[in-house]
GUTIMI-75195 format. One record per residue (C-alpha): x negated, y, z. Coordinates in steps of 0.02 Angstrom, whole numbers, plus 50000, padded with zeros to 5 digits. Example, Ala and Ser with C-alpha at 12.3 -4.5 7.8 and 13.67 -1.06 7.14 Angstrom:
2
X: 49385	Y: 49775	Z: 50390
X: 49316	Y: 49947	Z: 50357
This chain:
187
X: 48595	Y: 48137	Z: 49365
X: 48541	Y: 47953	Z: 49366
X: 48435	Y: 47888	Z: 49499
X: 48286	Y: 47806	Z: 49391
X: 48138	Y: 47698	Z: 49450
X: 47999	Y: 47671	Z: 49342
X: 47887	Y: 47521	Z: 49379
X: 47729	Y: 47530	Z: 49316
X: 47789	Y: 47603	Z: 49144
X: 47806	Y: 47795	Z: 49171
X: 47768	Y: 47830	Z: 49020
X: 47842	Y: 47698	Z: 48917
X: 47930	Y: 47734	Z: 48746
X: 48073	Y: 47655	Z: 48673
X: 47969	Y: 47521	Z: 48608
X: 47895	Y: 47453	Z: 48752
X: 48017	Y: 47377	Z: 48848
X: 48167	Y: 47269	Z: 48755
X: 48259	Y: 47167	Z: 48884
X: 48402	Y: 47251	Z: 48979
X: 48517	Y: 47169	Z: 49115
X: 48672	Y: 47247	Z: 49174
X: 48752	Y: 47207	Z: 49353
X: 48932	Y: 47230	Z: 49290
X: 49090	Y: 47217	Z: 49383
X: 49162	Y: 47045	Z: 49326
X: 49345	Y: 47020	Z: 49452
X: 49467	Y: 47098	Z: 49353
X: 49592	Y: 47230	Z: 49457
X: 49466	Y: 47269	Z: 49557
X: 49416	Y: 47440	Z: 49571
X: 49343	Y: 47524	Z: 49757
X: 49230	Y: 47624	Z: 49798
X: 49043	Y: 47620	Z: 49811
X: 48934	Y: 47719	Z: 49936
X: 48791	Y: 47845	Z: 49899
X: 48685	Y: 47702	Z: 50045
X: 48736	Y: 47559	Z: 49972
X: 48689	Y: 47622	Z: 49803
X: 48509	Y: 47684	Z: 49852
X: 48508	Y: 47489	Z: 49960
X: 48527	Y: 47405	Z: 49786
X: 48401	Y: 47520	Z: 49710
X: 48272	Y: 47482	Z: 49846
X: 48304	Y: 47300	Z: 49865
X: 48287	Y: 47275	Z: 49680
X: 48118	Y: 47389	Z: 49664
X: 48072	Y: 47301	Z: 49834
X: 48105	Y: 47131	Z: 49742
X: 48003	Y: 47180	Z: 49573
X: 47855	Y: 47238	Z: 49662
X: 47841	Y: 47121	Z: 49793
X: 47852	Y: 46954	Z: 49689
X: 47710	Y: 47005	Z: 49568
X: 47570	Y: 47114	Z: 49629
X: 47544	Y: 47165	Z: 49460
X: 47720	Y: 47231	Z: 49412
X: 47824	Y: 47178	Z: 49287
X: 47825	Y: 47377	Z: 49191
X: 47987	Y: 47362	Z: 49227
X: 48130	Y: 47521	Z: 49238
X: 48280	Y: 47527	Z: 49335
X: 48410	Y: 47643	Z: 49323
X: 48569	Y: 47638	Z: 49448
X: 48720	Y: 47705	Z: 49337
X: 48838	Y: 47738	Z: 49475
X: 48857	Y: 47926	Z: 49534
X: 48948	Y: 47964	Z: 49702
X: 49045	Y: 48109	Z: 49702
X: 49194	Y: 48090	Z: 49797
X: 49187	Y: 48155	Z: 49971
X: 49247	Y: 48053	Z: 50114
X: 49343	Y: 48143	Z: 50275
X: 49389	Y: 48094	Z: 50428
X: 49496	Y: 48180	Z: 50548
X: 49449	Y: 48158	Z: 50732
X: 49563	Y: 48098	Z: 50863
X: 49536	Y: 48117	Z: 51040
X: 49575	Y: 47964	Z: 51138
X: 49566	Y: 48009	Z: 51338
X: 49708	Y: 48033	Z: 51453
X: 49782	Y: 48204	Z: 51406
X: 49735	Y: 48224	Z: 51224
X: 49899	Y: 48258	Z: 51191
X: 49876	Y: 48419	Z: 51265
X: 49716	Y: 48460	Z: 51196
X: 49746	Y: 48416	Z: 51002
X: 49904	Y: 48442	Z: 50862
X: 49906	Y: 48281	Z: 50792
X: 49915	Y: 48294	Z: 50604
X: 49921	Y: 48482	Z: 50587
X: 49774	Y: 48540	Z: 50463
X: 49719	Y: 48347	Z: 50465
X: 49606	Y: 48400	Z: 50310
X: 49451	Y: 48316	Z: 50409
X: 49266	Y: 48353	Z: 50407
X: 49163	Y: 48254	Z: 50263
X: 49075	Y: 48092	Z: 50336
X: 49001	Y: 48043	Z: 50165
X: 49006	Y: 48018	Z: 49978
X: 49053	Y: 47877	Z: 49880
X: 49075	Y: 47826	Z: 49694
X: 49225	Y: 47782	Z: 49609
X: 49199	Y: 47599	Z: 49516
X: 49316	Y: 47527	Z: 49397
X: 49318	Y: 47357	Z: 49334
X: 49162	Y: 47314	Z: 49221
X: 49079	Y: 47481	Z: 49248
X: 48878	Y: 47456	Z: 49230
X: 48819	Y: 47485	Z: 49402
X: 48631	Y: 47437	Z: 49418
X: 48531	Y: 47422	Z: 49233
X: 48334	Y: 47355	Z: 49210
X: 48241	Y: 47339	Z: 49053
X: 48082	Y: 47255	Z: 49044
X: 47985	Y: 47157	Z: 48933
X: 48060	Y: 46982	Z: 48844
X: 47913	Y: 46892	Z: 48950
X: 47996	Y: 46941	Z: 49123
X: 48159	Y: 46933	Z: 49113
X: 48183	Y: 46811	Z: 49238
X: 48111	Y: 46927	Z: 49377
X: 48218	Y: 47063	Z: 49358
X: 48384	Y: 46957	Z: 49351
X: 48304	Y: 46877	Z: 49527
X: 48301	Y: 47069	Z: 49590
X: 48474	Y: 47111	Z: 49523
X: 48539	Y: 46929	Z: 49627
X: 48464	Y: 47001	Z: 49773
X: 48530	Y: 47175	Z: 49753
X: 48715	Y: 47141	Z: 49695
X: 48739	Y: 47085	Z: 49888
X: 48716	Y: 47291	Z: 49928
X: 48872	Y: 47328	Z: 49842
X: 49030	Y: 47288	Z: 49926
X: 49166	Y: 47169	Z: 49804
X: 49109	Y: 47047	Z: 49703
X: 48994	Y: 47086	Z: 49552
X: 48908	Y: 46967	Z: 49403
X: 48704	Y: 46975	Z: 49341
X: 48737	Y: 47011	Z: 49136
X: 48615	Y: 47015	Z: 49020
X: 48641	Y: 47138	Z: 48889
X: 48621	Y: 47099	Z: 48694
X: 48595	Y: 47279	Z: 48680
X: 48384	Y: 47338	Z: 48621
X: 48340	Y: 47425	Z: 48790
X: 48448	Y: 47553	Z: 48846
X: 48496	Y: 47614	Z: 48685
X: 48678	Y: 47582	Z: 48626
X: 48618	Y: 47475	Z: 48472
X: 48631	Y: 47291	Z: 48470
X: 48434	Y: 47220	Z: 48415
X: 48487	Y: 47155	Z: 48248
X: 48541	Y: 47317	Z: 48230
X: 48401	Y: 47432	Z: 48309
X: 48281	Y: 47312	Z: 48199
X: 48356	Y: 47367	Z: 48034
X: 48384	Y: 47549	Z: 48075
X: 48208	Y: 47554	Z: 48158
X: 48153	Y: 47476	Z: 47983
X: 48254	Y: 47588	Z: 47866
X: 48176	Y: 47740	Z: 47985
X: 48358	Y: 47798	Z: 48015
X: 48313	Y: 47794	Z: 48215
X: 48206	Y: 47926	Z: 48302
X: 48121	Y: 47875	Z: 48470
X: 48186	Y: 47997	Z: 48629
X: 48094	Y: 47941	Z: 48756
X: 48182	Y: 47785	Z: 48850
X: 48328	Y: 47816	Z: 48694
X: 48330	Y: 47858	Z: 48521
X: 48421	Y: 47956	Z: 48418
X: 48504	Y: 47902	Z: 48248
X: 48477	Y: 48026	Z: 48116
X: 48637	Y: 48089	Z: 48044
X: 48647	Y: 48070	Z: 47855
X: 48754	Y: 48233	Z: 47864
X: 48699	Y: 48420	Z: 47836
X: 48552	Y: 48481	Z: 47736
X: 48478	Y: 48349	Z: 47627
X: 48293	Y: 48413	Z: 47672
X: 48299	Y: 48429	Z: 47834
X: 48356	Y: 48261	Z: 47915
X: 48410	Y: 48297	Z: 48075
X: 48444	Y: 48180	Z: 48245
X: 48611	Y: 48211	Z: 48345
């Protein structure tokens, strides 16, 4: 489940919005781990960012790729005079959870905004602002990819043209030139 922030656009197709930028990890051999607040500190900085610098939006959407779902623990020492008494040490250290994190290897997509062609220099502004949330060291891309789709836009233009592309909301589907021949179907 991706955390997704629509600006102004909520119900924008495929169409609407062409420009994408991805805040990718850049450092190579550097993988850590990213937490579930400085995740949702990115997100809000960046919408913060968006809304703030034009009061009439840029219809722009954000979507913060990262998931956290490994649990943090943290076993609890006592230390006062006498806690030798009162605890075991490392017997059943198994620890209580103290949060959640996600698991970030090196280039992994973690922040991604599509907007217009027109505004693309206010979202990469945001994305500046909200790649100091994360902890390591990450780089503002921008994507040669239409939107969030997986197609280049040489690409997406000629399949859009040829009608082999079916719009899916914020995606699109190709249609599969497998299977029945008169019923084209997406997968």
């Amino acid at each position: 489940d991706r955390k997704s922030t629509r600006l102004n656009s909520s119900h924008a197709n495929i169409s609407y919005a062409v420009f994408c930028l991805k805040k990718k990890k850049k450092i190579p051999l550097e993988r850590e781990k990213s937490s579930s607040e400085a995740r949702e500190a990115a997100r809000i900085c960046a919408t913060k960012n968006l809304t703030t610098s034009n009061p009439q939006k840029y219809g722009c959407q954000i979507i913060v790729r990262v998931n956290p779902w490994h649990v943090l623990r943290i076993n609890k020492m006592i230390s006062c005079a006498g806690a030798d008494r009162l605890q075991t040490g490392m017997r059943g250290a198994f620890g209580k959870p103290t949060g959640v994190v996600a698991r970030v290897d090196i280039e992994q997509v973690l922040i991604s905004v599509r907007c217009k062609d027109q505004f693309k220099v206010a979202p990469q502004e945001a994305l500046r602002r909200a790649k100091y949330k994360f902890p390591g060291r990450q780089k503002v891309m921008v994507s040669q990819n239409w939107g969030f789709t997986k197609f280049p836009r040489d690409q997406y233009y000629e399949l859009r043209s040829s009608g082999k592309i079916v719009p899916d909301g914020a995606h699109c589907k190709l249609i599969s030139q497998h299977g029945a021949a008169d019923k084209p179907h997406a997968h």
